[in-house]
C-alpha positions in Angstrom: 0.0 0.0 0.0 1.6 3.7 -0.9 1.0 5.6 2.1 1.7 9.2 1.8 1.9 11.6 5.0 1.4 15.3 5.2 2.8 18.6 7.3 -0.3 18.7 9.7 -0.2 15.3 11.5 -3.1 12.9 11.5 -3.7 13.2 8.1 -2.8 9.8 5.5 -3.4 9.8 1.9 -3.3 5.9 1.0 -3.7 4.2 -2.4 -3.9 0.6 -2.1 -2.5 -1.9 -5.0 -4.6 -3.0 -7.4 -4.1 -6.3 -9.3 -5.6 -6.9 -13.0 -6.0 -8.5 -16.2 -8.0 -8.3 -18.8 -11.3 -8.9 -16.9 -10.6 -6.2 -14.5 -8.8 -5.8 -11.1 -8.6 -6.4 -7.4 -7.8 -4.3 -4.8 -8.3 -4.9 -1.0 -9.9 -1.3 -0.1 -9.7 -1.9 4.0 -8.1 -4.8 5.9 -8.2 -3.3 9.9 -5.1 -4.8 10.7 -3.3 -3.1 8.0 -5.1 0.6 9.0 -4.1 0.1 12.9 -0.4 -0.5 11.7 -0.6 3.1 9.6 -2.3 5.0 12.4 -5.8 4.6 11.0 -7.8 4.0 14.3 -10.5 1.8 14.1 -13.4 0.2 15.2 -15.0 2.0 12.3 -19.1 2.2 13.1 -21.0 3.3 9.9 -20.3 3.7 6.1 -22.0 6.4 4.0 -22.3 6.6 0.5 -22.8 9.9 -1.3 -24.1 10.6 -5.0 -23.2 14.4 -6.7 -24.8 14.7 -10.3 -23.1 17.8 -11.2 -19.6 18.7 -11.4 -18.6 22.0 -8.9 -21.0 20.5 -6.4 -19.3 21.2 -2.5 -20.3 19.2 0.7 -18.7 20.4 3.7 -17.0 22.0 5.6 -18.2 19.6 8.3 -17.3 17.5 11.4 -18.5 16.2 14.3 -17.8 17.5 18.2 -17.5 15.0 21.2 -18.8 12.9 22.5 -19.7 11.5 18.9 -16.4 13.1 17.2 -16.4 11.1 13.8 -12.9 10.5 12.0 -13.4 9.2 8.3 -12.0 7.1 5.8 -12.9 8.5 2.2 -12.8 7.4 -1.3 -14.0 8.1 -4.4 -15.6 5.3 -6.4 -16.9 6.9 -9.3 -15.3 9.9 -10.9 -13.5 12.1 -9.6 -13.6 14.6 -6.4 -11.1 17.1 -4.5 -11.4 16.3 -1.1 -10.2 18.6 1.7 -9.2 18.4 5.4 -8.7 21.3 8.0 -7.3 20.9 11.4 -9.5 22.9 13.9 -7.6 21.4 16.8 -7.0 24.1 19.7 -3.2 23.9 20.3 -2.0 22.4 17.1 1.1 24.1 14.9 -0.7 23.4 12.2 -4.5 25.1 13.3 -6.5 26.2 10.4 -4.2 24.6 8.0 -5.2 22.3 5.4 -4.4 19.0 2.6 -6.5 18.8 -0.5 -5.9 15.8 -2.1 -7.9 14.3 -6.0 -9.6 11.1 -4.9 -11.3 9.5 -8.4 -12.3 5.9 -9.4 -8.7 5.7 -11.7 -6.5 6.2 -8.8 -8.3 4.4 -6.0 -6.9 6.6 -3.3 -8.5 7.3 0.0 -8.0 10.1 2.5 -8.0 10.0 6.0 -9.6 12.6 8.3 -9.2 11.9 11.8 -11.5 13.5 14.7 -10.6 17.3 14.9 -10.7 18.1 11.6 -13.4 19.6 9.2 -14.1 17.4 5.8 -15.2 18.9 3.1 -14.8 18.1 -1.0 -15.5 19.4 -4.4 -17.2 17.1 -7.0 -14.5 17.0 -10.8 -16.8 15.5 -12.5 -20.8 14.7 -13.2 -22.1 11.2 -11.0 -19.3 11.5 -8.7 -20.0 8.8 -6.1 -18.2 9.0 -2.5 -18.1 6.4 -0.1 -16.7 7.0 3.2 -16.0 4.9 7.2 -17.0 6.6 10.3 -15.5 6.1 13.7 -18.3 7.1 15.3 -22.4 7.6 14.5 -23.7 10.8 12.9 -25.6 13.2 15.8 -27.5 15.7 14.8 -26.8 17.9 17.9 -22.9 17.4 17.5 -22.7 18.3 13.6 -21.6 21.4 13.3 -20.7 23.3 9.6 -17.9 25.8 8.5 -18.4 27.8 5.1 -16.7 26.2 2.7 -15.2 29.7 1.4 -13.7 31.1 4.4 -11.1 34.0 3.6 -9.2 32.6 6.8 -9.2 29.2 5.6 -7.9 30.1 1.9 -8.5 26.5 0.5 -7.7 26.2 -3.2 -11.2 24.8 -4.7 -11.2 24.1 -8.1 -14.5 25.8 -8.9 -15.2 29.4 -8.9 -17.5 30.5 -6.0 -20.1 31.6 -8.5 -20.2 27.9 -10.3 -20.6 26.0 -6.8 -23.4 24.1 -6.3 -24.3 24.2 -2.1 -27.0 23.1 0.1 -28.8 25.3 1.8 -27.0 24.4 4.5 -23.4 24.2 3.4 -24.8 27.9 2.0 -25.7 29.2 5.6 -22.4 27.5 7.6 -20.6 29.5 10.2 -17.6 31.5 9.7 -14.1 29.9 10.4 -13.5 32.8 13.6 -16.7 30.5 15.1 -14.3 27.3 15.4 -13.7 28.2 19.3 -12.3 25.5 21.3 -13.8 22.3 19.5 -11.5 20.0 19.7 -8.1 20.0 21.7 -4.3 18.3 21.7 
């Protein structure tokens, strides 16, 4: 498995092998011995699975606050997306920082977000599907939302604010200066 590391620590961009011939390939996606071993904590509780029908659509900024903090485990397994994580961890170096990394069906990476980040992406193409592991159960009452646009944040989207495609309420998040104390190291 190539396992790629970033400057703001937690973070693992990992592409597992894929085997093929010509009927196709194989590729073992998760194996929780494997994901201990990397720093991937587990037990992971619920899967989603996400459909976008238009390029330039955005879903996040997003996480979840304790006691039903939620790391994920994301991948992209059809088309192509730009997926994005932001620490918002009180006493980190690397606070407000982010890693944008391309997840698509052709490369068969997956991103790692652990607890104390935000998660956001960016659809690259139409029918972009996203399937992604949770460490812990979505809770309504600990969600919480940052705009995906936030000057402070200055993430590098690959869409144009007037070409992205928002919830409502992706469209009515909180400001990045509301990120006060969530999460600590």
């Amino acid at each position: 498995m190539e396992i790629r590391t970033f400057n703001i620590a937690g973070m693992i961009l990992l592409t597992p092998p894929r085997f093929g011939d010509e009927r196709g390939y194989f590729s073992e996606t998760f194996n929780a011995a494997r994901m201990k071993e990397i720093g991937i904590p587990g037990p992971f509780v619920q899967d989603n699975h996400s459909l976008s029908r238009q390029r330039g659509v955005i879903r996040g900024l997003h996480c979840q606050l304790s006691p039903h903090a939620q790391g994920k485990l994301v991948r992209c397994t059809r088309g192509s997306i730009w997926d994005v994580g932001v620490d918002i961890r009180t006493g980190s170096p690397t606070f407000g920082q982010w890693v944008g990394a391309t997840l698509s069906e052709e490369n068969g990476s997956q991103l790692w977000i652990p607890t104390g980040f935000l998660h956001g992406f960016c659809t690259l193409s139409e029918n972009a599907e996203v399937q992604y592991k949770c460490t812990d159960f979505w809770d309504r009452d600990c969600e919480r939302s940052v705009r995906w646009d936030d000057p402070l944040l200055a993430i590098d989207w690959p869409v144009a604010e007037k070409d992205a495609i928002l919830s409502e309420k992706d469209a009515a998040a909180l400001p990045f200066s509301n990120v006060d104390d969530w999460f600590h190291i």
